[in-house]
C-alpha positions in Angstrom: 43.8 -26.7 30.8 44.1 -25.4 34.2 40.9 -22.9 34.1 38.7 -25.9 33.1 40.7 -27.8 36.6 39.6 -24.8 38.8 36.1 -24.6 37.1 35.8 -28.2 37.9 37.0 -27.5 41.6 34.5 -24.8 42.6 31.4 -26.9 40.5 32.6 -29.7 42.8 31.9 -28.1 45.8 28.5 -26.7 44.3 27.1 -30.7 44.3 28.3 -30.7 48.3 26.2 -27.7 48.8 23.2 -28.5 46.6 22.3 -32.2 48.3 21.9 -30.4 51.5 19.5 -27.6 49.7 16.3 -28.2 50.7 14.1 -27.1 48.1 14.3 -26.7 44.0 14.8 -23.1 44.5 17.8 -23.7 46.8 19.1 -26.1 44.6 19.1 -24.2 41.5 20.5 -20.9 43.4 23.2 -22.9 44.4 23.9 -23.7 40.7 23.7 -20.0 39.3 26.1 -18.4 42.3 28.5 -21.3 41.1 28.6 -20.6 37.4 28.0 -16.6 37.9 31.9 -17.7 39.8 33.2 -19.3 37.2 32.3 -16.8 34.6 33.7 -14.1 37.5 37.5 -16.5 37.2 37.5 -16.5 33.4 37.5 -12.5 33.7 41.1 -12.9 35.3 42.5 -15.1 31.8 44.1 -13.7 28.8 41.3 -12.4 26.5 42.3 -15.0 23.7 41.2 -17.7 26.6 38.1 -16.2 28.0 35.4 -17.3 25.3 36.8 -21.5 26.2 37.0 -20.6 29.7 33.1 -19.1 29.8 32.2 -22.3 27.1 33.7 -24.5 29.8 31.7 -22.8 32.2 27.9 -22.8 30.5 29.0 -26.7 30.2 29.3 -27.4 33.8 26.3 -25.2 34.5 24.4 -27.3 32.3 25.6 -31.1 33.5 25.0 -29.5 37.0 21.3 -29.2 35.9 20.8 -32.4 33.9 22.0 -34.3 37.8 19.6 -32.1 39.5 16.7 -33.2 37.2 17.8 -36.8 37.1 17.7 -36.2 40.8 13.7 -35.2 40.5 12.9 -37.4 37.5 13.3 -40.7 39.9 11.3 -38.9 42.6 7.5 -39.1 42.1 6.3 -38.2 45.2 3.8 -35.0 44.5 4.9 -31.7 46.2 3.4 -31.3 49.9 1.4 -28.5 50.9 -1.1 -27.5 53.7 -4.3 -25.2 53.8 -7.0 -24.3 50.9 -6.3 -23.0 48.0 -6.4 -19.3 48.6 -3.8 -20.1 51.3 -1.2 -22.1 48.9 -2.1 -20.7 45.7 0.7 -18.1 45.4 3.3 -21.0 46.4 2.1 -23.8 44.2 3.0 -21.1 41.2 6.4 -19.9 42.4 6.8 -23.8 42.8 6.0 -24.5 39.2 7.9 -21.4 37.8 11.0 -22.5 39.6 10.7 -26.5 38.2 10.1 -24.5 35.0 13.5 -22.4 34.9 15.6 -25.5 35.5 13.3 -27.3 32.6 14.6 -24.5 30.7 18.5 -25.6 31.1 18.2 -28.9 30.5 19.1 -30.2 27.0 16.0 -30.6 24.2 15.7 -34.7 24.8 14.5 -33.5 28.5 12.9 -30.6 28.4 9.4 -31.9 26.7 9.6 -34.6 29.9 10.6 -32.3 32.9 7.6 -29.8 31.4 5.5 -32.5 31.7 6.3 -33.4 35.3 6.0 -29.6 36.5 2.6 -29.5 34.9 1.0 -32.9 36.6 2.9 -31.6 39.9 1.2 -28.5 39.7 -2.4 -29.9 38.7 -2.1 -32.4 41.5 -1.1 -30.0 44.3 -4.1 -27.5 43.0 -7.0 -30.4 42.9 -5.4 -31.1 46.7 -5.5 -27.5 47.9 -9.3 -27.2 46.2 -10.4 -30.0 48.2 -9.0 -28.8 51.6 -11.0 -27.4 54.0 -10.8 -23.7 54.7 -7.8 -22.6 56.7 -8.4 -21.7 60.5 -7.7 -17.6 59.9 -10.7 -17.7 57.8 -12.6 -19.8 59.8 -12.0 -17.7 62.6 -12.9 -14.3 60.9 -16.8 -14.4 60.4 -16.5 -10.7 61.7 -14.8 -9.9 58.4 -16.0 -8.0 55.5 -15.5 -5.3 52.9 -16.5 -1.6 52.8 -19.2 -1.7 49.9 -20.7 1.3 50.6 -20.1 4.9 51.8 -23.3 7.0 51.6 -23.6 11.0 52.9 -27.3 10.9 55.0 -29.1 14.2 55.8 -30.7 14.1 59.0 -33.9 16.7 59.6 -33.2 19.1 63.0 -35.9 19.6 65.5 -36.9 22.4 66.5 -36.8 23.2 70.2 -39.4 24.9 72.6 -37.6 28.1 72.1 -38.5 28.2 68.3 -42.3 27.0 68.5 -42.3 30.1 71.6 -40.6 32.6 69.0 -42.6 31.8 66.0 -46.1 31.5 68.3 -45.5 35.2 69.2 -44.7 36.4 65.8 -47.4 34.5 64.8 -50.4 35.9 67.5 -48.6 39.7 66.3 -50.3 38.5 63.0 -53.1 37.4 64.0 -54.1 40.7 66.0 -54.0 42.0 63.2 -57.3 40.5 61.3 -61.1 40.2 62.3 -62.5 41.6 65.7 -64.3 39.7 69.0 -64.8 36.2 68.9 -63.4 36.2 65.3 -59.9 37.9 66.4 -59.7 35.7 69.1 -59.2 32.4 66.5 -57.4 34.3 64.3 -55.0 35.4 67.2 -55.2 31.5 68.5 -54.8 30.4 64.5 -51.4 32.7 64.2 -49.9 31.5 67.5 -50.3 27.9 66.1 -49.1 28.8 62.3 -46.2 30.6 63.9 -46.0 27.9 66.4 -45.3 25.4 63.6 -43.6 27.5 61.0 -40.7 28.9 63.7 -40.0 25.0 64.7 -39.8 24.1 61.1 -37.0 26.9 60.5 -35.2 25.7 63.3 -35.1 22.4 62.6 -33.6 23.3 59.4 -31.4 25.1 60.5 -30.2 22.2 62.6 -30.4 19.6 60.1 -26.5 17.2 60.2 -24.9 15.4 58.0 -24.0 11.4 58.5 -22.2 9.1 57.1 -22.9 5.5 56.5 -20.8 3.3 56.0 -21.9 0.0 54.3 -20.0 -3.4 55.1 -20.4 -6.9 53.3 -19.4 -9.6 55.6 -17.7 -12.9 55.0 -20.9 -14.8 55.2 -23.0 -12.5 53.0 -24.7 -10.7 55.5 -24.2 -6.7 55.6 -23.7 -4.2 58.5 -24.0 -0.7 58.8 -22.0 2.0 60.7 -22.9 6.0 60.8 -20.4 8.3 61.4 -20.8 12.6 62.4 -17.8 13.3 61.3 -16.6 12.9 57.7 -13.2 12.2 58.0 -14.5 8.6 59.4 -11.4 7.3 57.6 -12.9 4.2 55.4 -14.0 4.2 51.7 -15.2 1.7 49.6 -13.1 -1.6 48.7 -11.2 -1.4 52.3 -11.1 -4.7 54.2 -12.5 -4.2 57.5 -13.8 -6.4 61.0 -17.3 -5.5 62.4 -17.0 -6.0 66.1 -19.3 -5.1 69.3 -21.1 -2.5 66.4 -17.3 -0.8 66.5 -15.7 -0.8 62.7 -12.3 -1.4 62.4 -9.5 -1.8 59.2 -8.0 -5.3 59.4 
């Protein structure tokens, strides 16, 4: 029939295309943008010829996978990758996913083998990346750490000369006030020093701040500390951050 000719046609040039893909993914990308064609051409045949012309379709679709896993059946070289495994761990999945979708395709006598392959691919490449040194980047970043901590401080004022001179004068007006001669004189001497004392106290209170310090875990397990006068310092707790020349900064 002429639609299963033209489907034939357009899969043909799908194998051109597909041996020059580099990767699983390419290949099997190449296949679904073929068939999702030839299911587009059936749409322009007579209704009554659609459902062979769509059959006809699926079919190619499907031989198109069996060649591509006969093409990685005979190859049993293990997938390459480079770095540790926090570095290629996201990769070696989408890797085994992708073998997995075309495992999917294939008819029931393959599927239980190609499963098999995708699993010992993907255990291989994991017990590689586990036994690979760290990657440079992390290496290189023994500055680096985590915001485990972000604390509010409250720091005590002083008082300055100007309160201990206020409250020594309120304080000798007191003492004036009780016992006479050499007894008035302590007292007077006693107030000056109570009022002395009390008026820096109140001062210093009145001056006491507010800091913030913020907490970092390094890489290596060592922690650093950073205070901060103003509270919109900008890091919480959880936020990835470098400790540099005692400066904090988000990374």
């Amino acid at each position: 029939m002429f639609y299963s000719k033209l489907t034939f046609v357009m899969t043909g040039f799908l194998i051109v295309t597909a041996a020059q893909a580099s990767s699983l993914k390419a290949d099997s990308a190449h296949i679904e943008s073929s068939y999702k064609s030839d299911l587009k051409v059936c749409l322009e045949f007579d209704k009554s010829e659609q459902p062979a012309c769509k059959k006809d379709a699926a079919a190619q679709k499907k031989k198109e996978y069996q060649n591509l896993w006969g093409k990685y059946q005979g190859n049993d070289s293990q997938p390459s990758y480079t770095g540790d495994l926090s570095s290629q761990k996201k990769q070696i999945e989408s890797d085994y996913q992708a073998m997995l979708a075309m495992c999917k395709e294939l008819d029931a006598a393959n599927q239980s083998a190609c499963k098999t392959k995708a699993t010992n691919h993907k255990k291989a490449a994991l017990k590689t990346a586990m036994n690979a040194p760290a990657s440079d980047d992390k290496k290189a970043c023994a500055t680096c750490g985590v915001v485990s901590h972000v604390n509010v401080v409250d720091k005590p004022g002083e008082g300055t000369w100007m309160g201990k001179i206020g409250g020594a004068a309120v304080g000798v007006g007191l003492g004036s006030l009780v016992g006479k001669g050499t007894g008035r004189t302590v007292a007077m001497v006693a107030g000056g020093l109570g009022g002395a004392y009390a008026g820096n106290k109140v001062e210093g209170k009145m001056n006491e701040k507010k800091y913030y310090e913020v907490t970092v875990k390094l890489d290596d397990g060592t922690t650093q500390g950073v205070t901060f006068e103003d509270s919109n310092h900008g890091f919480k707790q959880g936020d990835k951050v470098r400790f540099e020349n005692k400066q904090l900064t988000k990374r």
